[in-house]
VEXLUM-368581 format. One record per atom (N, C-alpha, C): residue number from 0; residue in one letter; x, y, z; atom name. Coordinates in nm, 4 decimals. Layout:
BEGIN
SEBA     k   r          X          Y          Z    a
SEBA   NUM   A          X          Y          Z   CA
...
END
This chain:
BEGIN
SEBA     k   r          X          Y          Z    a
SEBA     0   X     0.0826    -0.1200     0.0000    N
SEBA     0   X     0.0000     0.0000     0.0000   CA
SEBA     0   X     0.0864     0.1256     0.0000    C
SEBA     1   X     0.1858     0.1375     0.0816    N
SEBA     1   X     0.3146     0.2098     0.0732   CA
SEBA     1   X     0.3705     0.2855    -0.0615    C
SEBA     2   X     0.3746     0.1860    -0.1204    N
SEBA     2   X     0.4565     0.1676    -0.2801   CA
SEBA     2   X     0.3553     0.2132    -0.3765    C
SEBA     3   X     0.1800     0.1852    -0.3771    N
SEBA     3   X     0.1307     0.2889    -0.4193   CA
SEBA     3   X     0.1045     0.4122    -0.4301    C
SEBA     4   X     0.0938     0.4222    -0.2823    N
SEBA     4   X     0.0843     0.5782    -0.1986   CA
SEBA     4   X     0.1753     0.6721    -0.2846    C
SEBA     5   X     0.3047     0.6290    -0.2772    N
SEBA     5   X     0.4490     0.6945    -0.3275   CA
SEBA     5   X     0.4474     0.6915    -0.4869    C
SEBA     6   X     0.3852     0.5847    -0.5633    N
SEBA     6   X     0.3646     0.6052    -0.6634   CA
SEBA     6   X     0.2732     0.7409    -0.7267    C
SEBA     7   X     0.1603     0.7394    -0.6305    N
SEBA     7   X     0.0480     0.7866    -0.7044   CA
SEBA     7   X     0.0919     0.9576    -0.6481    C
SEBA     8   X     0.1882     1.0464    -0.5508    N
SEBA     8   X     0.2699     1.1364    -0.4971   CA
SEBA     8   X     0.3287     1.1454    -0.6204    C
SEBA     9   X     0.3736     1.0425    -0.6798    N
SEBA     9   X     0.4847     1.0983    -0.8102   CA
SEBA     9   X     0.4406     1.1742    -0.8807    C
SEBA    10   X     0.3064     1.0863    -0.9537    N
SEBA    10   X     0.2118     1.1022    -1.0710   CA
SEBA    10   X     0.1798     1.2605    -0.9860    C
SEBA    11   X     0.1458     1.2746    -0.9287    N
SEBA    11   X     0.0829     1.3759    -0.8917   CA
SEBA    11   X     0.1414     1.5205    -0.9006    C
SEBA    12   X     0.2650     1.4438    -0.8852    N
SEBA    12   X     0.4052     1.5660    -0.9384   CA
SEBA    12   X     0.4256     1.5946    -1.0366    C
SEBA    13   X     0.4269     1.5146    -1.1504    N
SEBA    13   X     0.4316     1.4691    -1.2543   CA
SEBA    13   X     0.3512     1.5700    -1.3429    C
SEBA    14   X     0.2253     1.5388    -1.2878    N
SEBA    14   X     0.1134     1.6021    -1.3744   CA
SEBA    14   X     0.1232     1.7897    -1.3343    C
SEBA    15   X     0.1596     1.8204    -1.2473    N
SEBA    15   X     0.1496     1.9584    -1.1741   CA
SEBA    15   X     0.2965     1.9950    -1.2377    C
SEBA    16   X     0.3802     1.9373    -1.2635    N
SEBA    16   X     0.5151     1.9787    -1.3333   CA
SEBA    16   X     0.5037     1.9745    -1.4817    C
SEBA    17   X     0.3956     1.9176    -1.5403    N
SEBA    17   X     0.3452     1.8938    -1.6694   CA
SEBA    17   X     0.3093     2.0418    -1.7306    C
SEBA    18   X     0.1981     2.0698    -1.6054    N
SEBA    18   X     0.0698     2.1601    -1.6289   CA
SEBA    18   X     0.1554     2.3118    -1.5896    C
SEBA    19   X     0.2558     2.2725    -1.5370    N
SEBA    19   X     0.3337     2.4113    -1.4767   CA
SEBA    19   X     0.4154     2.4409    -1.6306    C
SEBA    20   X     0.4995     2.3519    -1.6882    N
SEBA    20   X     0.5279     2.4154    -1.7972   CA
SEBA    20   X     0.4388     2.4347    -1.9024    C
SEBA    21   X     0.3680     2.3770    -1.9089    N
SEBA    21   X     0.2143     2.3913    -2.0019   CA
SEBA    21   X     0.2124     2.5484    -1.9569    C
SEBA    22   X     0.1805     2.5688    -1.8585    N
SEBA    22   X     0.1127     2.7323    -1.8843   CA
SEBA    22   X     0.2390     2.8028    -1.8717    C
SEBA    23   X     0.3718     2.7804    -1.8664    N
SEBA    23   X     0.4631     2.8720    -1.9096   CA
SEBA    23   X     0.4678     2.8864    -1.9792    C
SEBA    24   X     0.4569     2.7961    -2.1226    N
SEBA    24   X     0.4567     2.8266    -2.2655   CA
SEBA    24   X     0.3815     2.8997    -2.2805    C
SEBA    25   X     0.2393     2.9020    -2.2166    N
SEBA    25   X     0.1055     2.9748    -2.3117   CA
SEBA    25   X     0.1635     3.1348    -2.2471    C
SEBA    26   X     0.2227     3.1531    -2.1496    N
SEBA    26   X     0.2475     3.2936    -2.0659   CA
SEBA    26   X     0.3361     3.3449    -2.1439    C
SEBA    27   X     0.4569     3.3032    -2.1763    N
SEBA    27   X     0.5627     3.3283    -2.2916   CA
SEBA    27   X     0.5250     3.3888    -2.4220    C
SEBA    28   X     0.4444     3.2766    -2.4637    N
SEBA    28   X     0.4014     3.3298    -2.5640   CA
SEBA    28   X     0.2840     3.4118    -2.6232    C
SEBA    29   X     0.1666     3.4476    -2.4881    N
SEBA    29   X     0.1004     3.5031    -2.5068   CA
SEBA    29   X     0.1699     3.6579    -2.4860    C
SEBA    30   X     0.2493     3.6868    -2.4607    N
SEBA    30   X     0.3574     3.8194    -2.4380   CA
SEBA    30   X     0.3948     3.8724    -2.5784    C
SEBA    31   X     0.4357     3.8058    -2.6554    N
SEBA    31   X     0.5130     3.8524    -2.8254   CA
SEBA    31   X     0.4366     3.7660    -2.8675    C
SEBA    32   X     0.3322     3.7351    -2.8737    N
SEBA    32   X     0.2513     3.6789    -3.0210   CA
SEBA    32   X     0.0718     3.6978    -2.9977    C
SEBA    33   X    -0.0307     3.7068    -3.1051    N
SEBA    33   X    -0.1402     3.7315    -3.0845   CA
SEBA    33   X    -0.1839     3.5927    -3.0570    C
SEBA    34   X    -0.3294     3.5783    -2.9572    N
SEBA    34   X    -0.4100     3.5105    -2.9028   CA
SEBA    34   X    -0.4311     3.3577    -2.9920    C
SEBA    35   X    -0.4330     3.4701    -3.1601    N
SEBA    35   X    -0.5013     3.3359    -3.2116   CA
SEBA    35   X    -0.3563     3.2327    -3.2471    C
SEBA    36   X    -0.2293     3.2667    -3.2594    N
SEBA    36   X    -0.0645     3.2461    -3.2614   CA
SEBA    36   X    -0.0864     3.1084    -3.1450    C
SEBA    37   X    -0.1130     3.2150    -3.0229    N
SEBA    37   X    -0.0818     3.1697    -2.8994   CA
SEBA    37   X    -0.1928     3.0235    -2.8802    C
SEBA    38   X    -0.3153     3.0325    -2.9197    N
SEBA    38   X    -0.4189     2.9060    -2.8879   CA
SEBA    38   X    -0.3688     2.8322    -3.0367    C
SEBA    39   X    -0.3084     2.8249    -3.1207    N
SEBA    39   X    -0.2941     2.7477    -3.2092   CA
SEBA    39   X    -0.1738     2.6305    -3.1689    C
SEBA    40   X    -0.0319     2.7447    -3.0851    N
SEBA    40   X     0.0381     2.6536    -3.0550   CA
SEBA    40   X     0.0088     2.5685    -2.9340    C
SEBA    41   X    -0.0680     2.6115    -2.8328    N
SEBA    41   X    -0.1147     2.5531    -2.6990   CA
SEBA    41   X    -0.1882     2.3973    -2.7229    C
SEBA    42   X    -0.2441     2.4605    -2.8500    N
SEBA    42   X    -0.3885     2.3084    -2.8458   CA
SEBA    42   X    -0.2861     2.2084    -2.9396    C
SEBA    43   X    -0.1713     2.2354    -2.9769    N
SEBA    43   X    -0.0507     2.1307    -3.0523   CA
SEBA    43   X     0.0627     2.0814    -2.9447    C
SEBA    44   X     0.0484     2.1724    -2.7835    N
SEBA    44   X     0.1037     2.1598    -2.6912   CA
SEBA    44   X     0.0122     2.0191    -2.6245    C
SEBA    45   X    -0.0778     2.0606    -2.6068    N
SEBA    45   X    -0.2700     1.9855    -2.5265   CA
SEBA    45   X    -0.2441     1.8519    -2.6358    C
SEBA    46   X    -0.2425     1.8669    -2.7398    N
SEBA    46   X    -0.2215     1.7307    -2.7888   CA
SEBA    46   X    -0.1438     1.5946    -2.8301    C
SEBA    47   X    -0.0079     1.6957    -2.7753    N
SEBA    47   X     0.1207     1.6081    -2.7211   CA
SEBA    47   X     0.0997     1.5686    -2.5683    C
SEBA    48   X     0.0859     1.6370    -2.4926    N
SEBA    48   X     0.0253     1.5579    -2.3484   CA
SEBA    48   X    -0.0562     1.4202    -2.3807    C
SEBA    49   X    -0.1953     1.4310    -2.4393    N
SEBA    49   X    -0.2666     1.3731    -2.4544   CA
SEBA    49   X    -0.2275     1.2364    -2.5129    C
SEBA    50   X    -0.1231     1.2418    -2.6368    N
SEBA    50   X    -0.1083     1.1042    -2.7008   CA
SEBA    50   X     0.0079     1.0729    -2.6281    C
SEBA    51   X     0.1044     1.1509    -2.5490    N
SEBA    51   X     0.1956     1.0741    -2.4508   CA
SEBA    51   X     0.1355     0.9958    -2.3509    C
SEBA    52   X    -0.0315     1.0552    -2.2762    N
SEBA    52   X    -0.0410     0.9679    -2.1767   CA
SEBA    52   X    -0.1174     0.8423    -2.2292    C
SEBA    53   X    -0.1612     0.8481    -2.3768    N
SEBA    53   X    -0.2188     0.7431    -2.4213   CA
SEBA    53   X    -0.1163     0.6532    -2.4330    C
SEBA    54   X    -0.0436     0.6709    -2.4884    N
SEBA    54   X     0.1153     0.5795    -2.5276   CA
SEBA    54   X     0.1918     0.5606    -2.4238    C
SEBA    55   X     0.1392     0.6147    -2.3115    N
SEBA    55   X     0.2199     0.5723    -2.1790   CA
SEBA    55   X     0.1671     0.4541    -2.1288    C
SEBA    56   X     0.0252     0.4779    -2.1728    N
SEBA    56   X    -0.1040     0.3313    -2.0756   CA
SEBA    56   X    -0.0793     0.2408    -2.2031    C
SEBA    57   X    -0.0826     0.2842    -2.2756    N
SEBA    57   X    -0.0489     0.1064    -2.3860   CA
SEBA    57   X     0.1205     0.0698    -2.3717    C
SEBA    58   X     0.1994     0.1545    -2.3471    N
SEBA    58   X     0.3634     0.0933    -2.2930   CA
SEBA    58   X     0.3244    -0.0033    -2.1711    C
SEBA    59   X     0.2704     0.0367    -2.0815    N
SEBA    59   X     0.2341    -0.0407    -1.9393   CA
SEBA    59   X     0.1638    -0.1601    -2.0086    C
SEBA    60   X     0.0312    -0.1878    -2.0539    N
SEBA    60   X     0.0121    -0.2376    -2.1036   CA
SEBA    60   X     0.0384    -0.3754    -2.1480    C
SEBA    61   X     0.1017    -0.3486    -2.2407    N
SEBA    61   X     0.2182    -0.4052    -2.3529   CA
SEBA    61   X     0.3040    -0.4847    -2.2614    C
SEBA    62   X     0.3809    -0.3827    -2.1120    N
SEBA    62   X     0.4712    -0.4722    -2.0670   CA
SEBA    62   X     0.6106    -0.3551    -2.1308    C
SEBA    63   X     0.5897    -0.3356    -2.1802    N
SEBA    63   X     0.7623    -0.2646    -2.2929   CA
SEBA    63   X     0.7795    -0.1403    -2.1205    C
SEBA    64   X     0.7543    -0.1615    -2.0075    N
SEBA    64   X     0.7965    -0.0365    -1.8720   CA
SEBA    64   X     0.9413    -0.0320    -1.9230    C
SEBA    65   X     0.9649    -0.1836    -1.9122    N
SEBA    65   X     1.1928    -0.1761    -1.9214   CA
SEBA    65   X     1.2424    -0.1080    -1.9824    C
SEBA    66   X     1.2038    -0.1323    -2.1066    N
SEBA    66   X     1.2308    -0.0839    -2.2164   CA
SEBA    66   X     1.2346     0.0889    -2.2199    C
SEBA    67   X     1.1177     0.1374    -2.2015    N
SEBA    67   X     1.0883     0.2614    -2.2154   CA
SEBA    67   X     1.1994     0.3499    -2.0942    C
SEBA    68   X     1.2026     0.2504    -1.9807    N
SEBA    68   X     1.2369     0.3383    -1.8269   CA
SEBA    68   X     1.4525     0.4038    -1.9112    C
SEBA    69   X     1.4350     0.2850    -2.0270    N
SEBA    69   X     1.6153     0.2772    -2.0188   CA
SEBA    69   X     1.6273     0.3458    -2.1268    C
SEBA    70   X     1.5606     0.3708    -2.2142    N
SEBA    70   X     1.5233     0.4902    -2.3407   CA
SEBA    70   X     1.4872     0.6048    -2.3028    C
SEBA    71   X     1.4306     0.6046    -2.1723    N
SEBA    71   X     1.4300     0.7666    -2.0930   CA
SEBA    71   X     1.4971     0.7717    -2.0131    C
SEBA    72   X     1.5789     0.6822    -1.9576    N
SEBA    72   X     1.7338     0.7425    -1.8773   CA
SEBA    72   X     1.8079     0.7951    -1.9745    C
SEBA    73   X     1.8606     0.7240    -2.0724    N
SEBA    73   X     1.8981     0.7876    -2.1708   CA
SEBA    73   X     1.9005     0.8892    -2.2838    C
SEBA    74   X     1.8344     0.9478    -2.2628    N
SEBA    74   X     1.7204     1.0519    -2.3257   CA
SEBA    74   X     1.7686     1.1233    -2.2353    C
SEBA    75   X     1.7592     1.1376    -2.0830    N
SEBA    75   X     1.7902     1.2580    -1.9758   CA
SEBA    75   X     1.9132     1.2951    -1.9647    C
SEBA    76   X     2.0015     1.1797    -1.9776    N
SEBA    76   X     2.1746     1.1832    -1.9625   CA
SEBA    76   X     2.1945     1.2874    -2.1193    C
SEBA    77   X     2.1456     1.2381    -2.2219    N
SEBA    77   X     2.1696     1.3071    -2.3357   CA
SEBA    77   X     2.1563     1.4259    -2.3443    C
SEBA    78   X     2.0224     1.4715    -2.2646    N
SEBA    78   X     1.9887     1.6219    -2.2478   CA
SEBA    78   X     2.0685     1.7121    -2.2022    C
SEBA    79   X     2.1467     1.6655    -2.0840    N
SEBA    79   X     2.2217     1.7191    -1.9938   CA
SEBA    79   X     2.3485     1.7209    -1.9933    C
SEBA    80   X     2.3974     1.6318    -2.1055    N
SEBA    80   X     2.5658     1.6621    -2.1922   CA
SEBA    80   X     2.5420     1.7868    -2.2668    C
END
């Protein structure tokens, strides 16, 4: 029960660290660009969330967690060289 608890704290971070840069973009760019600029790139922002968390529940799914967890360590190390 523990190990969920701490899981579902992550997610919860997760999503609030999601939604926090989500509206930095729209704040950024609602500054130097017009409304209709600004909701065109947001709802292309809204729809990368959306098919990541779909493609996150069919990775689980599937079973491919390993796979994915060692393609996004790697992915982070890369970022940060």
């Amino acid at each position: 029960m523990k190990k969920k608890l701490i899981k579902i704290s992550k997610m919860r971070e997760h999503h609030d660290m999601i939604h926090g840069i989500r509206n930095s973009i729209e704040q950024r760019l609602s500054v130097s660009h017009g409304s209709a600029f600004t909701k065109e790139i947001m709802d292309k922002v809204d729809l990368i969330i959306e098919i990541s968390t779909e493609m996150g529940i069919d990775i689980a799914k599937l079973g491919f967690d390993g796979e994915v967890k060692t393609n996004l360590y790697r992915a982070k190390q890369s970022r940060r060289e």
